[in-house]
C-alpha positions as CSV (number, residue, x, y, z in Angstrom):
1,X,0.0,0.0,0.0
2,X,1.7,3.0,-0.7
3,X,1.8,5.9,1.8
4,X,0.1,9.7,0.7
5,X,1.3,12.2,1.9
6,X,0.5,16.4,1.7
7,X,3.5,17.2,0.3
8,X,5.5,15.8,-1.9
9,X,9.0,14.5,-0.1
10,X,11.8,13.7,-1.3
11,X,14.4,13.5,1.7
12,X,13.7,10.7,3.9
13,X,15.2,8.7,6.7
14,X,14.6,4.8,7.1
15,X,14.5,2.8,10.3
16,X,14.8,-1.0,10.4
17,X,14.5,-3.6,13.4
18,X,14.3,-6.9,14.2
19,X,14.5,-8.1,18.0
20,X,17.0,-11.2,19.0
21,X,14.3,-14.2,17.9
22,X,15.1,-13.5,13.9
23,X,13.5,-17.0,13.4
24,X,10.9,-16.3,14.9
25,X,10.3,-13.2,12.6
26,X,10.9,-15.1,9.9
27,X,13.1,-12.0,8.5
28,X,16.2,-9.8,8.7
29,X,17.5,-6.8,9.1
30,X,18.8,-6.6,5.5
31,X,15.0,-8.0,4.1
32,X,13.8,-4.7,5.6
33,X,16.6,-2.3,4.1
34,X,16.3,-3.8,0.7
35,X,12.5,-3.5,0.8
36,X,12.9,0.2,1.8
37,X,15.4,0.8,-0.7
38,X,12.8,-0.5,-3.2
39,X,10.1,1.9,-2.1
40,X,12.0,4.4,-1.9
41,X,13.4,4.4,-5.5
42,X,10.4,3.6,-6.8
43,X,8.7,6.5,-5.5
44,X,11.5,8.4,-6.4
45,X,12.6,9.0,-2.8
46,X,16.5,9.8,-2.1
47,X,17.4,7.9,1.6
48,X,19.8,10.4,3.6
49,X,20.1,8.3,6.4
50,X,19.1,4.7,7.3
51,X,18.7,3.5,11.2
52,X,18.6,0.1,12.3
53,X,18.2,-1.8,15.7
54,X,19.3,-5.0,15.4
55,X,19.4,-7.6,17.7
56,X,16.6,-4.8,20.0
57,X,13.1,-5.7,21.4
58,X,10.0,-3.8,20.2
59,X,8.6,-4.2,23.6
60,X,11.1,-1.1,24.6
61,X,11.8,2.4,23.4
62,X,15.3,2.4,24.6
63,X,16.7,1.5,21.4
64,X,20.7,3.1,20.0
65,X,19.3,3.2,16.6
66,X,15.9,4.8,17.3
67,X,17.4,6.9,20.1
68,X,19.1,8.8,17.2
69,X,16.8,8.9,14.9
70,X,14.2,11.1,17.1
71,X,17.2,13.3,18.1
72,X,18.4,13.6,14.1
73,X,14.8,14.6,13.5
74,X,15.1,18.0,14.8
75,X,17.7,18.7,12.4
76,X,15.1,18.9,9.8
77,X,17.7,16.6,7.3
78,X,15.2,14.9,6.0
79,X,11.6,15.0,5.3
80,X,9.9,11.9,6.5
81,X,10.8,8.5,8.2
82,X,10.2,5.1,5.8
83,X,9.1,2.2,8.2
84,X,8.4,-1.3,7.1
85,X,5.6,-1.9,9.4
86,X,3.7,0.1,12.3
87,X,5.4,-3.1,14.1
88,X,9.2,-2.5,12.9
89,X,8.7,1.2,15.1
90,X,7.5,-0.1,18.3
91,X,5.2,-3.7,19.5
92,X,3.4,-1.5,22.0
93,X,0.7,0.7,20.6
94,X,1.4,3.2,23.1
95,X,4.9,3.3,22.0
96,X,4.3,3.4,18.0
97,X,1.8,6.8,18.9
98,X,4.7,8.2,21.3
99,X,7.2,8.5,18.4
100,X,5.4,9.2,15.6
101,X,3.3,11.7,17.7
102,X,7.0,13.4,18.7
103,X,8.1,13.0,14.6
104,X,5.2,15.0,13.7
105,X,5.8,18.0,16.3
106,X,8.9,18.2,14.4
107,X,7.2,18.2,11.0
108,X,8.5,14.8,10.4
109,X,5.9,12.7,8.1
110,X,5.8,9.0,8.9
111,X,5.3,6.7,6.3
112,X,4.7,3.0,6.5
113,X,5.0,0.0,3.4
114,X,2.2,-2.1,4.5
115,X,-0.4,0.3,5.7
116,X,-0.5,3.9,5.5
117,X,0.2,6.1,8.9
118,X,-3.0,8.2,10.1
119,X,-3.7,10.9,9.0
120,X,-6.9,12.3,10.6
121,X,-9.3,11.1,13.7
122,X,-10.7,8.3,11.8
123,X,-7.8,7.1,10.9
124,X,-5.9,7.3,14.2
125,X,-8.8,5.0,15.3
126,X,-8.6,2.6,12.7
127,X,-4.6,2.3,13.3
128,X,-5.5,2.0,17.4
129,X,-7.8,-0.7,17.1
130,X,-5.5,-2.7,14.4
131,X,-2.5,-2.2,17.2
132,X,-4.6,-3.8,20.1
133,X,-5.7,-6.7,17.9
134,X,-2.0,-6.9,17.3
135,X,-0.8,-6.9,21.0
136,X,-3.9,-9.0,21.8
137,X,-2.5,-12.0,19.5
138,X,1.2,-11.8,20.6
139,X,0.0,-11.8,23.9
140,X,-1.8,-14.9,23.5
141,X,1.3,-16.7,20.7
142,X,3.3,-15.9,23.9
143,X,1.3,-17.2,26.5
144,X,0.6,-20.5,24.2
145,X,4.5,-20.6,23.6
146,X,5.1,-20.6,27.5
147,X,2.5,-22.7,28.1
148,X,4.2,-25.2,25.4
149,X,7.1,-24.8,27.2
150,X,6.0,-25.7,30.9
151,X,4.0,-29.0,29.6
152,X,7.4,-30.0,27.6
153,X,9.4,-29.6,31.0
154,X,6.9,-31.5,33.1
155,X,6.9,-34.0,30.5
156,X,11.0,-34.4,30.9
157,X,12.0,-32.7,27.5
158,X,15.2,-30.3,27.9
159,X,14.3,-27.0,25.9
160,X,17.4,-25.9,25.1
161,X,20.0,-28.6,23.1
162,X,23.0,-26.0,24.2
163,X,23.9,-27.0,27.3
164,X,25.8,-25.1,30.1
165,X,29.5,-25.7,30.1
166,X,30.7,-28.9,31.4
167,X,28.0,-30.8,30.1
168,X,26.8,-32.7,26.3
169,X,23.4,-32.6,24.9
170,X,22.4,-36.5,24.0
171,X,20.0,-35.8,21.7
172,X,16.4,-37.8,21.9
173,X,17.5,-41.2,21.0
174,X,14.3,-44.7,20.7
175,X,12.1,-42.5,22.0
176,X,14.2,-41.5,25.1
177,X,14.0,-37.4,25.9
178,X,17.1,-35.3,25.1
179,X,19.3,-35.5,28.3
180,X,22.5,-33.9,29.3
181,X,25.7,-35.9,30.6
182,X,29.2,-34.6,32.3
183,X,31.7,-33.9,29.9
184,X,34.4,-34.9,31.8
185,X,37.5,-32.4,30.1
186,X,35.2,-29.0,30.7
187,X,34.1,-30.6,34.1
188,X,37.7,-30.7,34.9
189,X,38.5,-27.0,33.8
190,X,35.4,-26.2,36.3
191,X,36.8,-27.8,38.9
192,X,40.0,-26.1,38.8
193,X,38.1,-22.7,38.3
194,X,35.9,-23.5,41.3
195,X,39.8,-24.6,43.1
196,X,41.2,-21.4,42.3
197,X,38.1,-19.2,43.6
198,X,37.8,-21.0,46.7
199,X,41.2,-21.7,47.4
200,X,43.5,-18.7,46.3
201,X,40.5,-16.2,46.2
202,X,40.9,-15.8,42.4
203,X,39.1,-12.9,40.9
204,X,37.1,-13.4,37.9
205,X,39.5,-11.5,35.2
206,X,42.4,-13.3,37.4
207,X,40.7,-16.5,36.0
208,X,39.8,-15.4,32.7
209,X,43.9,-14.3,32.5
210,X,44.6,-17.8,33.9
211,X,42.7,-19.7,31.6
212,X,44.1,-17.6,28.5
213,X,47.5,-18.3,30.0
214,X,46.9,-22.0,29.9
215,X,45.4,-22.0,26.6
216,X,42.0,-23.1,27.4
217,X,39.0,-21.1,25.3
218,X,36.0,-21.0,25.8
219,X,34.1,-24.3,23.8
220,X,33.0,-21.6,20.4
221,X,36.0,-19.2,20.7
222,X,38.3,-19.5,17.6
């Protein structure tokens, strides 16, 4: 859907996100860019800036990329703001009407790929209601997914197949659940860390400095 606006811009700013659980989104950070940069050149839009948060929550404001995004738009640089998606901004209704509420004070236009951003009462409604349907259903994906996850553990599954150092993951084996069993080399480096802290009052970068020292890294370190 493309965005209308009352003037006609041509100086915009982009702003892309996606939290920690990429799978989950089922998308990336560069999936958003490139489909900005798309809009964008097709409706002959030149990007000054572009702002992305990834690896950050939408469930909070406090965001590096975002951060400077609200302060750049006093500068007046650019025109408008490019979003993928009212949810790309913020989860939180609340929090998607803070910001663009603040962009607009500042004469900012925001303008959204798959839905247009209000632009009078009626619309502000329609966009309210479609952001508490929103927050209704991941409210109720999360509570399904936690849910999931309590009847798994009752049921002896282990949920996560990384285990803590000093331990393997046997996976699920003739219909046994996934277990975890010693791993006798890292149990032995624990043992000596647990030695050194209890014994010679080792600090923790006193370890770390130790361990380098002897060569032993951490079980994913190159």
């Amino acid at each position: 859907m493309n965005p209308t606006t009352d003037k006609q811009i041509r100086l915009i700013a982009t702003y892309a996100r996606v939290s920690t659980s990429a799978q989950e989104e089922q998308q990336t950070i560069q999936n958003q860019i490139n489909s900005l940069q798309e809009f964008a050149q097709k409706n002959s839009y030149t990007i000054v800036e572009e702002y992305t948060d990834d690896g950050w929550s939408g469930d909070i404001l406090a965001r590096p990329a975002l951060d400077k995004l609200r302060q750049d738009a006093k500068s007046k640089v650019w025109e408008a703001v490019l979003i993928y998606d009212p949810d790309r901004l913020a989860r939180r209704y609340s929090y998607q009407e803070l910001v663009m509420d603040e962009l607009r004070e500042a004469d900012i236009e925001i303008m959204f790929i798959t839905v247009a951003a209000p632009k009078n009462s009626e619309d502000k409604i329609l966009h309210g209601v479609r952001g508490l349907f929103a927050e209704y259903e991941r409210a109720k994906i999360t509570e399904r997914f936690r849910l999931g996850k309590l009847r798994k553990v009752r049921e002896g599954h282990i949920l996560v197949s990384e285990p803590l150092y000093g331990y393997t993951y046997i996976p699920k084996l003739d219909n046994r659940h996934g277990y975890y069993e010693i791993n006798p080399e890292e149990a032995r480096i624990i043992t000596m860390i647990f030695s050194w802290v209890a014994n010679e009052g080792m600090t923790l970068r006193g370890v770390v400095r130790r361990l380098q020292e002897m060569k032993i890294k951490p079980r994913k370190s190159k």
